[in-house]
C-alpha positions in Angstrom: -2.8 9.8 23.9 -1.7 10.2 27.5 -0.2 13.5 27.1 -3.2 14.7 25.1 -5.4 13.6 28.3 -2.9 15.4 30.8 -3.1 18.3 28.6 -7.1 18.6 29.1 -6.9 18.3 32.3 -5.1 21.1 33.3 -6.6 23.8 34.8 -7.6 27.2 34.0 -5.2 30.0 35.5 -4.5 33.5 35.9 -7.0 36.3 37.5 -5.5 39.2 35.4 -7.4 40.6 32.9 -7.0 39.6 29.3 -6.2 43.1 27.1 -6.9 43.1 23.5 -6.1 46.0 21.1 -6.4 45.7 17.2 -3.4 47.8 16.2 -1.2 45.7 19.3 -2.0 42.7 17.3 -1.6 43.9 13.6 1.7 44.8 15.1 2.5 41.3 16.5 0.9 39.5 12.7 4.1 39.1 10.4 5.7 35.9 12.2 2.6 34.1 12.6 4.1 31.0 11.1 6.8 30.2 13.8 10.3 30.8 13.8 11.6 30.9 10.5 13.3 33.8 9.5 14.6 34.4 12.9 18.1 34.8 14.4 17.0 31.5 16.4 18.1 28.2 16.5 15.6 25.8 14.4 16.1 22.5 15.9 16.8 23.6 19.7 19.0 20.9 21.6 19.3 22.3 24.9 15.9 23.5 26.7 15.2 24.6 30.2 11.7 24.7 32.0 11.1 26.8 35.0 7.7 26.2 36.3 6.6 28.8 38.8 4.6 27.4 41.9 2.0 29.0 43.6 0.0 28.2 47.0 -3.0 30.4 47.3 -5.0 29.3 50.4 -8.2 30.9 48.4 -7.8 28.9 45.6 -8.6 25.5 44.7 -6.0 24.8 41.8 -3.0 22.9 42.9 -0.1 24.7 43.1 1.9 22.7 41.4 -0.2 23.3 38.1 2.8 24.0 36.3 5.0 21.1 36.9 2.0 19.1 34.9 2.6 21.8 32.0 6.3 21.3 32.0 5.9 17.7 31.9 4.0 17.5 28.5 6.1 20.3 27.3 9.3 18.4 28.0 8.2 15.2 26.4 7.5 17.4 23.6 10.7 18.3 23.2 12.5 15.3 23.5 10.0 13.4 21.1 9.7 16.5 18.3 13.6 17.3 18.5 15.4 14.8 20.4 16.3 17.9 23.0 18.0 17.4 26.6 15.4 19.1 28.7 16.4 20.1 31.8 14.3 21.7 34.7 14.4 23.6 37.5 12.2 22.9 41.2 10.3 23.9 43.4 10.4 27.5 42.5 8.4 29.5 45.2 10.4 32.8 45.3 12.2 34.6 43.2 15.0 33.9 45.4 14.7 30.2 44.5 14.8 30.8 41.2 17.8 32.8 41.5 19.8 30.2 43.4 19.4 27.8 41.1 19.8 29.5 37.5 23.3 31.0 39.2 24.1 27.3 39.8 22.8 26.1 36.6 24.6 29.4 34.6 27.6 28.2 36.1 27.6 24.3 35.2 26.0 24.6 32.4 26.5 26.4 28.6 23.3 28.1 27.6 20.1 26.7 26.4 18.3 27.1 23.1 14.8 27.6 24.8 14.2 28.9 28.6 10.8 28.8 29.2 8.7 30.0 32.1 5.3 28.8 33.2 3.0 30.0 35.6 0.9 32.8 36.8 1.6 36.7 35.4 0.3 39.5 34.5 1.2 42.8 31.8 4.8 43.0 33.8 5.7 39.6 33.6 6.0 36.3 35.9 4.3 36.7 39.4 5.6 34.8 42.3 4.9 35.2 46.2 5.7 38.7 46.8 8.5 37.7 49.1 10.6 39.6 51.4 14.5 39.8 50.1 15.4 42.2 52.2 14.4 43.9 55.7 16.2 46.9 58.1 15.0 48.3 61.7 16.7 51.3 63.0 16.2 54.1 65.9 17.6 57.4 65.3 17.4 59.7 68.0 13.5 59.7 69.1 12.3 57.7 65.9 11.9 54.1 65.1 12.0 53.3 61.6 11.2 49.9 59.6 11.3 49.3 56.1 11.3 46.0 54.2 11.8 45.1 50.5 9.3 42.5 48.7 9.2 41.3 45.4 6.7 39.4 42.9 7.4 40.3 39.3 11.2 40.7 38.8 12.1 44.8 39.1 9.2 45.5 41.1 9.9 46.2 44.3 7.1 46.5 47.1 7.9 48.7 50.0 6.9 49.0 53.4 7.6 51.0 56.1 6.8 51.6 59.4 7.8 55.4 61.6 6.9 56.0 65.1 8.1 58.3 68.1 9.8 56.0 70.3 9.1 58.6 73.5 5.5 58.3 72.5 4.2 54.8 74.4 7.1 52.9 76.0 4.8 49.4 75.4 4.7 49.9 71.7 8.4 50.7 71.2 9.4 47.6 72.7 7.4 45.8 70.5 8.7 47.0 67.8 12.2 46.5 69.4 11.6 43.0 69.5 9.3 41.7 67.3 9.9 43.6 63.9 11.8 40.5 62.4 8.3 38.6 62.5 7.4 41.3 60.0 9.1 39.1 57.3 6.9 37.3 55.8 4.0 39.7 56.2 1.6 41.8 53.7 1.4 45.6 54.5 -2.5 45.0 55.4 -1.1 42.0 58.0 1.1 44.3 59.9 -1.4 47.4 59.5 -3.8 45.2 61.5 -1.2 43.9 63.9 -0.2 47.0 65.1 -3.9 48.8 65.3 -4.7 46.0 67.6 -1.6 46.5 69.5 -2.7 50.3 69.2 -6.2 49.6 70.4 -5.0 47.8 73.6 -2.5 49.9 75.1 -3.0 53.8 73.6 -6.0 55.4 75.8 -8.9 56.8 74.1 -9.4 60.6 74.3 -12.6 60.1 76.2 -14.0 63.9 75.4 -13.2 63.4 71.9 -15.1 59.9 71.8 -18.1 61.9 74.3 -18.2 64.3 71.5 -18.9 62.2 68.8 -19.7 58.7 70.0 -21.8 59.9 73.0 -24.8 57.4 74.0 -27.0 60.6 72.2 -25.4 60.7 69.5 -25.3 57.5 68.4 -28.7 56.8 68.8 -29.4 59.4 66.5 -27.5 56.9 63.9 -29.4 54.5 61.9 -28.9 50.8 63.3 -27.1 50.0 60.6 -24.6 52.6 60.6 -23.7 52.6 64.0 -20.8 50.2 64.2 -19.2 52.5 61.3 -19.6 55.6 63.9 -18.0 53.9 66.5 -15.1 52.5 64.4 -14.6 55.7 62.6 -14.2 57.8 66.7 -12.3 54.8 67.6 -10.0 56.3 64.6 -10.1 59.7 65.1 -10.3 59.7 69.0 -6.9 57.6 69.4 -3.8 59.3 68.7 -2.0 57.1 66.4 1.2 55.2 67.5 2.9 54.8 64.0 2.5 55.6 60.9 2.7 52.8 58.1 3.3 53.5 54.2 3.4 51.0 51.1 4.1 51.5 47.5 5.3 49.7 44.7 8.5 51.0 42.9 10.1 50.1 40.0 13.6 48.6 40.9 16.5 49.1 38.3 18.7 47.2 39.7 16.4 44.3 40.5 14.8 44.3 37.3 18.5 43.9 35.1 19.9 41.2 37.7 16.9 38.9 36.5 17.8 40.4 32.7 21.6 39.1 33.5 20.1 36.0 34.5 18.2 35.0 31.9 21.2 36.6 29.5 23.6 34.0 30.9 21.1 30.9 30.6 19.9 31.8 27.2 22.1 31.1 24.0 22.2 34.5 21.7 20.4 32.4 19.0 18.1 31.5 21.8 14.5 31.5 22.8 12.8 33.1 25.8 9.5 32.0 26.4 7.1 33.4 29.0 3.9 30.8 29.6 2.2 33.0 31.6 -1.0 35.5 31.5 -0.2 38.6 28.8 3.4 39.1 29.1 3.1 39.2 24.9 -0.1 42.3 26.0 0.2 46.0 24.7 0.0 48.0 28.2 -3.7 49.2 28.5 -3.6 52.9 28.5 -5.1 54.5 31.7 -3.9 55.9 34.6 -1.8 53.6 36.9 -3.3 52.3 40.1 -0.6 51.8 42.5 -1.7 48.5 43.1 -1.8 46.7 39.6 0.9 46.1 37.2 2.1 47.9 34.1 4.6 49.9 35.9 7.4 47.8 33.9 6.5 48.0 30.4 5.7 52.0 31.1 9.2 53.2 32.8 12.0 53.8 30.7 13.8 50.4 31.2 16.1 49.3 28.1 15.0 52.5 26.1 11.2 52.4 27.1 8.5 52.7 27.6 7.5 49.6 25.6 4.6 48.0 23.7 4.5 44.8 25.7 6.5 42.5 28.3 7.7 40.6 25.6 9.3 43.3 24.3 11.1 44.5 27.1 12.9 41.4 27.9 13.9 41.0 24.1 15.4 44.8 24.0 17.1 44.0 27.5 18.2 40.9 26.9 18.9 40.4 23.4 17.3 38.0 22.8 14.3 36.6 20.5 11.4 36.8 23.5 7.6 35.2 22.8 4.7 35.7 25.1 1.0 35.3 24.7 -1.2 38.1 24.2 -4.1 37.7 26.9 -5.9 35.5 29.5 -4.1 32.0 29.1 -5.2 28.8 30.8 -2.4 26.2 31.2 -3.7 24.4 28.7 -3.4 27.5 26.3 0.2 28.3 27.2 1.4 24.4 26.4 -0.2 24.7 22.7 0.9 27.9 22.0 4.9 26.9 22.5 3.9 23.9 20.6 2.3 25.3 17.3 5.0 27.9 18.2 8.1 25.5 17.5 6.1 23.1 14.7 5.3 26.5 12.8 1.7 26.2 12.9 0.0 29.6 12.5 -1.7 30.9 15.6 -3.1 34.5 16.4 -2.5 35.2 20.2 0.9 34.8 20.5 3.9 38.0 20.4 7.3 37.4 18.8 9.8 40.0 18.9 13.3 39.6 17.6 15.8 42.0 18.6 17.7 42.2 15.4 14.9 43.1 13.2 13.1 45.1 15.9 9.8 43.5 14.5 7.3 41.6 16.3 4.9 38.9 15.5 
């Protein structure tokens, strides 16, 4: 009774959107009864839980959500199979999670279920897009910064900074000495650092703003418009300092050093589950903006592209991989492993075993 209270109290998660196509899920229909038939271990005995935390300052849930999921999860296990259910914490970075599943690979011989819960998207798991690596370096007269983020395993965000150290003495000391605080930053953060630090010490070209931005000219500006106006010739009449770039890339070598770790914590007749929004999703087709996801499941990782998330990890990792398809709540994601593993027939969730190269 208590964990059927816990579990309808958990709260609703996940702002991607839910994407549902009919021939996606007549391809994911033939294991709808659980795992039988499978190259996976019936009665697991080993299980691992990774919940993935999450502090959003404009969100209300508590980031700990997950830990409340693992909990009812891991008593499920224990009562339903008598399992040793071990789990990792506090899991804020991908770099946590790393530290500790190298530790636990190393102590430990695999599990029969690792499962994930915890925000995501069409590419997978999302964490804080943290920094894991950072470089400043002046050749000749250029400055140049570049730092590495990272919040789905094998997407890499990247940020850079170039500016003409001759250009305005003031602003390359700056970045002499302060690009370190950069760290922890989003590319919009240090855009807006730097255009104040712009603003205060790089002049104005006063015939450029009399040109444009002139008393007479503005007054010819609707009321409303007129802040735009002057923002728009404080933009064109100040040389810029620096120029800033960011793009998301899609990281081989990131995305198959999470692939060998959850290889070396999974048992080959193993389960990998991932409790989080549509990692079991067919990849909507349209054109990619450069700032959502899908760049995973599209690239040509492990023979791609592929159908789903799901199937990408199975292919990669060889291993039998399950994932909902769609929007989840936490609630959602807890019932699905559980009618999941007590072969109870359910619609939304994707199977896909490696050996048979089907998908339920």
């Amino acid at each position: 009774m208590r964990t059927r209270l816990l579990a309808s109290l958990l709260i609703w998660i996940c702002a991607v959107n839910a994407y549902s196509d009919e021939d996606h899920l007549a391809s994911c229909r033939s294991f709808y009864n659980g795992l039988k038939g499978l190259n996976v271990r019936q009665s697991p005995r080993r299980v691992l839980l990774v919940p993935l935390l999450s502090r959003d300052p404009r969100a209300n849930e508590n980031p700990r959500w997950s830990e409340q999921s693992a909990r009812i999860v891991k008593a499920f296990y224990r009562n339903r199979f008598n399992a040793a259910v071990t789990q990792l914490h506090d899991i804020w970075s991908w770099s946590d999670y790393y530290r500790q599943a190298e530790q636990m690979a190393r102590q430990s011989p695999p599990f029969d279920r690792v499962v994930f819960i915890g925000h995501g998207g069409f590419d997978g798991p999302v964490l804080k897009s943290a920094m894991f690596w950072q470089d400043f370096k002046i050749a000749g007269d250029e400055g140049h910064f570049i730092k590495f983020s990272e919040a789905q395993p094998g997407l890499k965000k990247v940020v850079s900074v170039t500016y003409n150290t001759e250009k305005n003495r003031e602003f390359s000391d700056f970045m002499v000495s302060r690009w370190p605080e950069f760290a922890p930053m989003k590319s919009n953060d240090i855009q807006r650092l730097l255009k104040g630090l712009e603003k205060q010490i790089q002049p104005l070209d006063r015939s450029c703003h009399a040109l444009y931005c002139s008393p007479d000219q503005l007054a010819a500006v609707a009321e409303n418009q007129r802040e735009a106006r002057l923002n728009l010739c404080e933009l064109i009449c100040r040389e810029p300092l620096f120029e800033l770039k960011a793009s998301t890339e899609v990281s081989q070598e990131r995305f198959f050093h999470f692939i060998k770790s959850l290889s070396s914590l999974a048992a080959t007749d193993g389960l990998i589950f991932f409790g989080t929004c549509n990692p079991g999703s067919a990849a909507p087709e349209k054109e990619l903006d450069p700032y959502k996801t899908e760049f995973l499941i599209n690239s040509d990782l492990a023979n791609g592209p592929h159908m789903s998330y799901v199937h990408l990890v199975s292919a990669a990792t060889g291993r039998t991989t399950a994932g909902p398809i769609g929007q989840s709540s936490a609630e959602d994601i807890v019932n699905r492993l559980i009618m999941l593993e007590t072969h109870r027939p359910q619609y939304y969730l994707c199977i896909v075993d490696p050996a048979t190269k089907m998908a339920n």
